[in-house]
C-alpha positions as CSV (number, residue, x, y, z in Angstrom):
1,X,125.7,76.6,96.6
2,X,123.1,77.5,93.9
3,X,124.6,74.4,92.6
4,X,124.0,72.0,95.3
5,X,120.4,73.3,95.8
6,X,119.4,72.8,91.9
7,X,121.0,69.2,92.1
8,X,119.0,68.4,95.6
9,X,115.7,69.6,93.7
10,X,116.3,67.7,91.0
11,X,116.3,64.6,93.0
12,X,113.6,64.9,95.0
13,X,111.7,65.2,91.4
14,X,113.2,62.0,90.2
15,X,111.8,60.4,94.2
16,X,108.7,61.9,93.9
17,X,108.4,61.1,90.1
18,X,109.5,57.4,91.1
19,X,107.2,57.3,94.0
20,X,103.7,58.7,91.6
21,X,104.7,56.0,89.0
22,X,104.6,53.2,91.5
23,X,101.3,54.5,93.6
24,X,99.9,54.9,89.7
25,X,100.5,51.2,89.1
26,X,99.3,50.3,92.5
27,X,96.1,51.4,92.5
28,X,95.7,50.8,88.3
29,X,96.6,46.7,89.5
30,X,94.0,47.0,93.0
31,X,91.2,48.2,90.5
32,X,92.0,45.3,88.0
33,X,91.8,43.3,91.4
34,X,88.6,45.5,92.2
35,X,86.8,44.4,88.8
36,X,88.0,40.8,88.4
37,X,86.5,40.3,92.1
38,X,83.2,42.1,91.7
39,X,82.5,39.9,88.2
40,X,83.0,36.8,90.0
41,X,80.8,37.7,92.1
42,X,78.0,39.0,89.3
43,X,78.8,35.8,87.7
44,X,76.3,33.5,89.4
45,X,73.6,35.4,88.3
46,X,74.1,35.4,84.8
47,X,72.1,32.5,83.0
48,X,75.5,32.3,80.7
49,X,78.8,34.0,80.9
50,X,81.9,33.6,78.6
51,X,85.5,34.1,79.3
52,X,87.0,36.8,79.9
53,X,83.9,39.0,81.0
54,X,84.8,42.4,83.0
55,X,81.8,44.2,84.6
56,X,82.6,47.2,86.6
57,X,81.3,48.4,89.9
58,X,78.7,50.0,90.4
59,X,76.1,47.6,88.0
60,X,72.7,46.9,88.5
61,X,70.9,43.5,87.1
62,X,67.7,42.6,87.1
63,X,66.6,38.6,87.2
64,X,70.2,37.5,85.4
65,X,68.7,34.4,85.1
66,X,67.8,35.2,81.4
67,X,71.0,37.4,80.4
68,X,73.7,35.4,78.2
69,X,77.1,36.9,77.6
70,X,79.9,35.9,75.1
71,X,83.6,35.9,75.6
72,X,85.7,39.1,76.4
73,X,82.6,41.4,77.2
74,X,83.1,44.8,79.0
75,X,80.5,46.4,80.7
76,X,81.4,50.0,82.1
77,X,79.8,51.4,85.2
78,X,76.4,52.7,85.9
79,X,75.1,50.1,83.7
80,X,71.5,48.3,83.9
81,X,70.8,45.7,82.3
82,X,67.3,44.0,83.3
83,X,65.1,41.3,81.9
84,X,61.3,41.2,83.1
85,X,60.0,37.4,83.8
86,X,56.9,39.2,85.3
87,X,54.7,42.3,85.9
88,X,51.5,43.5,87.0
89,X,50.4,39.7,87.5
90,X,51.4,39.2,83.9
91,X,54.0,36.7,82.6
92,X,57.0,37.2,80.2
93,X,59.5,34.5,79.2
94,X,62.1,37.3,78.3
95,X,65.7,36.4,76.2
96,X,68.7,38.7,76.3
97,X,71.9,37.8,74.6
98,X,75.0,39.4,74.3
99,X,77.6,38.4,71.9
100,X,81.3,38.0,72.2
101,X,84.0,40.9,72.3
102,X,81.0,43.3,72.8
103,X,81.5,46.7,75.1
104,X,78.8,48.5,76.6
105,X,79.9,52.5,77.4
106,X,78.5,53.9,81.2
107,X,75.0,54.9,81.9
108,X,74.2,51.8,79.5
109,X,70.5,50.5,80.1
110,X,68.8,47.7,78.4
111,X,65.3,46.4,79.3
112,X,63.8,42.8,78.1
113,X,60.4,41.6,78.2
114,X,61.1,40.1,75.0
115,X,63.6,39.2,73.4
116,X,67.0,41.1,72.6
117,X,69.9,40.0,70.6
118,X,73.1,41.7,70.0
119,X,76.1,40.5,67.8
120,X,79.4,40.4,68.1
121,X,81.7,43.1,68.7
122,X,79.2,45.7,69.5
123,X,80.6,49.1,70.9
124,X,78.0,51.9,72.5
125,X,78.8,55.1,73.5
126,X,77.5,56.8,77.3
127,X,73.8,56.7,78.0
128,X,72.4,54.5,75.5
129,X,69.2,52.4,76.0
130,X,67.8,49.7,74.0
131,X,64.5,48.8,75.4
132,X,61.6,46.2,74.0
133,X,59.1,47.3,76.4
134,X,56.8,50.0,76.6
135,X,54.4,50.8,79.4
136,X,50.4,50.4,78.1
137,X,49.2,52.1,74.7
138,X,47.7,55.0,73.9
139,X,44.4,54.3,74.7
140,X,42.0,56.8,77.1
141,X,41.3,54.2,79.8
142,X,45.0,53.5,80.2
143,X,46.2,56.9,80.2
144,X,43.8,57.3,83.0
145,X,46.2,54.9,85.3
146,X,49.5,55.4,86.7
147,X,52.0,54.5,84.1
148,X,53.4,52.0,86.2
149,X,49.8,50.5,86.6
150,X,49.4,49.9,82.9
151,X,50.3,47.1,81.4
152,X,53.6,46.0,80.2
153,X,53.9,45.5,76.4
154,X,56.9,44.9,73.6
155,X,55.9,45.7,70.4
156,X,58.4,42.7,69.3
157,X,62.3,41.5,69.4
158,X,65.0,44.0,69.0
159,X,68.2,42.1,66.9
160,X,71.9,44.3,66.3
161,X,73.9,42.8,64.1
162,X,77.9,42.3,64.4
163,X,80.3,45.2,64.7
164,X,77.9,47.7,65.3
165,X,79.0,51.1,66.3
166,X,76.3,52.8,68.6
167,X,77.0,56.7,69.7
168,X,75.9,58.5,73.0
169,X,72.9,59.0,74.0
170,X,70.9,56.4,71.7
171,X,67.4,55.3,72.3
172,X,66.6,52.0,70.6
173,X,63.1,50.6,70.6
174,X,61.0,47.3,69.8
175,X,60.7,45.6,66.9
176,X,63.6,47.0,65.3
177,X,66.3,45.1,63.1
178,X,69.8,46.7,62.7
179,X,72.6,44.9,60.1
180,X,75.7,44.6,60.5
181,X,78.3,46.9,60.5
182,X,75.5,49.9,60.9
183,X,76.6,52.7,62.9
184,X,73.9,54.7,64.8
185,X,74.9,58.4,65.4
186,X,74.7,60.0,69.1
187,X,71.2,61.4,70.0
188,X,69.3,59.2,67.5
189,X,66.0,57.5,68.6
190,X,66.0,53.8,66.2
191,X,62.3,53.4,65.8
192,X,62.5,51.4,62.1
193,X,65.2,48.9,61.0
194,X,68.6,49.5,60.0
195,X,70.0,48.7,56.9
196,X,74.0,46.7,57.1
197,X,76.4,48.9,56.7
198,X,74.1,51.9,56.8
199,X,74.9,55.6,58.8
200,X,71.8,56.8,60.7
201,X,71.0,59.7,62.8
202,X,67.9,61.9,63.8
203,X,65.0,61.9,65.8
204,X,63.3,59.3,64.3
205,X,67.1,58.2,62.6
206,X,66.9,57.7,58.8
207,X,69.6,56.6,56.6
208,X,72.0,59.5,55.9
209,X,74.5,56.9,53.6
210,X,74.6,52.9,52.9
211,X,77.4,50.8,51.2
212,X,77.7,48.4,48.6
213,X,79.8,45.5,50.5
């Protein structure tokens, strides 16, 4: 009898086994669906999008218009990615290009007044921004307004080489160059240019280690 009730429980774990592989599957195949939908759908926006592109739900985008993308691009959720054509009255003729094979982790924000460039094959961890603007100097009258009243400034272009490796919780300003191959490490603020090939960290980041290739 013990028997019979052992066997019995043993195939019900096979069904249910069976039956959680096949909902897994489902629902793994319905958010493929999900994604593959929702890009279409973000496509139109885009000034240029290559094959292959997957941007995942939830995503905001500001003015797409001036936002290129290469082929097999990822975009995780919770990203932003936002170019600014105009603010305050004033005008900005802003350029933001991503290249191919290129992945950008969640909580991702990038913000163009400017111009930003990023190579190929670029990875980024969670909650990095790279950001060209900068709201008004530090000037009396101006930190007498609201930030958001001052004006909008970039202090220049921000260019990232190919296969750069960015960590969590990076903060990249203007007018900064970074070479390929660089790797940036989590909680660094890039403030100067990066040498190719180079390991940087801190707050500002500084070259811990270059190589010779």
């Amino acid at each position: 009898m013990n028997g019979q009730i052992n066997i019995n429980k043993l195939i019900m774990h096979i069904i249910v086994a069976i039956f959680y592989s096949f909902l897994g599957q489902v629902i793994s195949k319905l958010q493929s669906l999900k994604t593959k939908i929702y890009t279409l759908w973000l496509i139109p926006s885009l000034g240029k999008s290559g094959d292959l592109l997957r941007i995942y739900y939830p995503f905001s985008l500001w003015h797409g218009e001036n936002v290129y993308i290469g082929n097999g691009c990822v975009i995780r959720p919770f990203c932003f990615v936002g170019t600014h054509p105009l603010y305050n009255g004033k005008k900005f003729y802003p350029i933001l290009k991503i290249g191919n094979n290129c992945s950008l982790g969640m909580y991702n924000t990038i913000n163009c007044c400017n111009r930003i460039e990023i190579g190929d094959n670029f990875l980024s961890g969670k909650n990095v921004t790279i950001n060209d603007t900068s709201h008004g100097e530090f000037e009396q009258e101006q930190l007498k307004l609201a930030p958001v009243d001052r004006p909008l400034l970039s202090k220049g272009p921000i260019t990232i080489g190919r296969n750069v490796w960015v960590g969590d919780n990076v903060v990249i300003l203007g007018n900064v160059k970074i070479g390929d191959g660089a790797i940036v490490a989590a909680g660094s603020v890039v403030i100067k240019d990066v040498p190719s090939y180079s390991l940087v960290a801190g707050v500002p980041a500084i070259v811990k280690k270059t190589l010779a290739i």
